[in-house]
Each structure stands twice: as C-alpha cells, then as structure tokens.
C-alpha positions as a Python dict, from the first residue, in 0.01 Angstrom:
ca = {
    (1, 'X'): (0, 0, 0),
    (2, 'X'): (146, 337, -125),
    (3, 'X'): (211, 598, 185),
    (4, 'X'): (-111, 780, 342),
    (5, 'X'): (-157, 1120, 194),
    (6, 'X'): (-437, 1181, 410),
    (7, 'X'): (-464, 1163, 784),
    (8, 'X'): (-848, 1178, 950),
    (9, 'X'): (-888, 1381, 1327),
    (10, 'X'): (-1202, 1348, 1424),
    (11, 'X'): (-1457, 1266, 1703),
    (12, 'X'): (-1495, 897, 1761),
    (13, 'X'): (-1846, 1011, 1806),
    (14, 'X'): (-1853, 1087, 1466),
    (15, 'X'): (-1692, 777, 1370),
    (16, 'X'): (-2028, 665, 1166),
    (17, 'X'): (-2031, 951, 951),
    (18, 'X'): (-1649, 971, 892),
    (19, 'X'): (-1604, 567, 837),
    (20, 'X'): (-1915, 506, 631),
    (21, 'X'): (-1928, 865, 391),
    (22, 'X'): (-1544, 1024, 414),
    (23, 'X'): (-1350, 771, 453),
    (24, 'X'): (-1524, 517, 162),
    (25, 'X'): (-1558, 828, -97),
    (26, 'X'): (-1165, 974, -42),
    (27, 'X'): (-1082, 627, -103),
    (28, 'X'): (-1347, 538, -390),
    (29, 'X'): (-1177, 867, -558),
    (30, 'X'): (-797, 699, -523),
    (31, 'X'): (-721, 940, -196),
    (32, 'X'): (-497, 685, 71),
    (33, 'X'): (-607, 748, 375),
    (34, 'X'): (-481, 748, 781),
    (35, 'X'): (-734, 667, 1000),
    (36, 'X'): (-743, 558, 1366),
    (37, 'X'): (-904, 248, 1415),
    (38, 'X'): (-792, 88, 1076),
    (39, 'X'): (-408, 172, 1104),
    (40, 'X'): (-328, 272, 1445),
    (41, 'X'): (-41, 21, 1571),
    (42, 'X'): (-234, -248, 1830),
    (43, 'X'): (-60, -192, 2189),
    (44, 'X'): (128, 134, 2073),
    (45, 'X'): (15, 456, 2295),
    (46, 'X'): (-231, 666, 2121),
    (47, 'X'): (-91, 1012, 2143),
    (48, 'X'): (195, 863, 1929),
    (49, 'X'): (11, 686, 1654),
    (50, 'X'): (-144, 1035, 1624),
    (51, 'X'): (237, 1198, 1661),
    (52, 'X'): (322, 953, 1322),
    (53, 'X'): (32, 1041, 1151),
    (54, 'X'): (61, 1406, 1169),
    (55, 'X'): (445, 1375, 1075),
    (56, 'X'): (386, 1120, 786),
    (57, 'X'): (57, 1210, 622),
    (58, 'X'): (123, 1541, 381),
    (59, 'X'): (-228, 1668, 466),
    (60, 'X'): (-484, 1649, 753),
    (61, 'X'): (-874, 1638, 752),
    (62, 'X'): (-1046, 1823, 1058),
    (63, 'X'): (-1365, 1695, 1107),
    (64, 'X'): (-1501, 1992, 1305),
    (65, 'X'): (-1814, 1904, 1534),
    (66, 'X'): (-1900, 2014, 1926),
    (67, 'X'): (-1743, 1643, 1986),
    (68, 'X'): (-1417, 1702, 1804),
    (69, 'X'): (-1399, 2083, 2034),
    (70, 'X'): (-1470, 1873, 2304),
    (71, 'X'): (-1219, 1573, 2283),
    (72, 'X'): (-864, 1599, 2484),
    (73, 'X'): (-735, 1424, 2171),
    (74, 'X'): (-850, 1605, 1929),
    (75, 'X'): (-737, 1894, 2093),
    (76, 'X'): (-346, 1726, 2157),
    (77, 'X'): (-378, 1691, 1775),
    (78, 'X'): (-446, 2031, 1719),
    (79, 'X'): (-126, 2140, 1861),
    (80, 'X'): (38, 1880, 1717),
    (81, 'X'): (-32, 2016, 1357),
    (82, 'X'): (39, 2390, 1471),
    (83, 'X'): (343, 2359, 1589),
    (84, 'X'): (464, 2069, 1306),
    (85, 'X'): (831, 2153, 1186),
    (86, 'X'): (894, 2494, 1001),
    (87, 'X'): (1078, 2262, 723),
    (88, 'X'): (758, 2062, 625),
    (89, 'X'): (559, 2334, 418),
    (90, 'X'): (404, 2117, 235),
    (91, 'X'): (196, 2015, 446),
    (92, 'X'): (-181, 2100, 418),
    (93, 'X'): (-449, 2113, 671),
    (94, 'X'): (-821, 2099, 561),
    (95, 'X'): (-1103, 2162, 807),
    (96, 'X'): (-1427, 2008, 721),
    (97, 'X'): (-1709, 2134, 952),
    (98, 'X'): (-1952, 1874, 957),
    (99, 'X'): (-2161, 2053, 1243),
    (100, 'X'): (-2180, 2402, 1367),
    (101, 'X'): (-1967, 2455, 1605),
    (102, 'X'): (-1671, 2733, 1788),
    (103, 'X'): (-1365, 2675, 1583),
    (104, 'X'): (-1060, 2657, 1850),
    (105, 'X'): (-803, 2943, 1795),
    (106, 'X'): (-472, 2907, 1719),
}
C-alpha cells in the first residue's frame, strides 16, 4: 500500500459519519487514507500513533463538530499540527465542519 496522503482527526463520536461517507468516498476517488481504528499500531500509545500520523501524512482532515472541540485528543492533535516543523511546508491542513460549532483558535 502506497504511503497515506491523508490523515483523518475526528470525534470517535462521529466515527459513523467519517467511516461510512469520508472515509469510503476519499478512497473510492484513489485518496490513501490514515485513519485511527484501521491503522493505528495495536498496543502502541495513542498520542503517538497520532504523533506519526501528523508527521507522515502530507495533509490532515479536521472533522469539526462540538465532539471534536470537546475531545482531549483532538485537541493534543491540534497542537500537534500547529506547531509541526517549520521545514515541512508542504503540508496541508483541511477543516471540514460537519456541524456548527466554535472553531478553536490558534
């Protein structure tokens, strides 16, 4: 499998919506995909799964919902992206807001 262009943050409340419309059309439409529950290393902490997928995936999906404001993860993730290295530019970061909802500030 060719390297994840695409890494997924989102609510695992959510998880319906992302899994069964996102995730199956970016990857009907040829997009590789990084999401949690499908490629997250079994036994490996989390917060560092996340850590790889921010650092290996050239662009990041924000599912935006209450939930995803709401989640300690999400939020870790957040930072994560924001403060990525100065030397990856190319990095993209698309928020998708799926429900209304305050956008956290950077």
């Amino acid at each position: 499998m060719d390297k994840p262009s695409v890494f997924i943050s989102y609510s695992h409340k959510d998880q319906k919506w992302v899994k069964d419309y996102l995730l199956t059309n970016l990857e009907k439409n040829g997009i590789s995909c990084h999401i949690d529950y499908r490629d997250f290393e079994i036994g490996k902490l989390s917060l560092l799964c996340m850590e790889e997928a921010t650092e290996t995936c050239t662009k990041t999906i924000l599912v935006y919902t209450p939930n995803w404001v709401n989640s300690e993860f999400t939020q870790f993730e957040g930072v994560m992206l924001q403060t990525d290295s100065p030397l990856n530019l190319n990095k993209k970061i698309f928020p998708l807001m799926l429900e209304k909802c305050d956008i956290p500030k950077g």
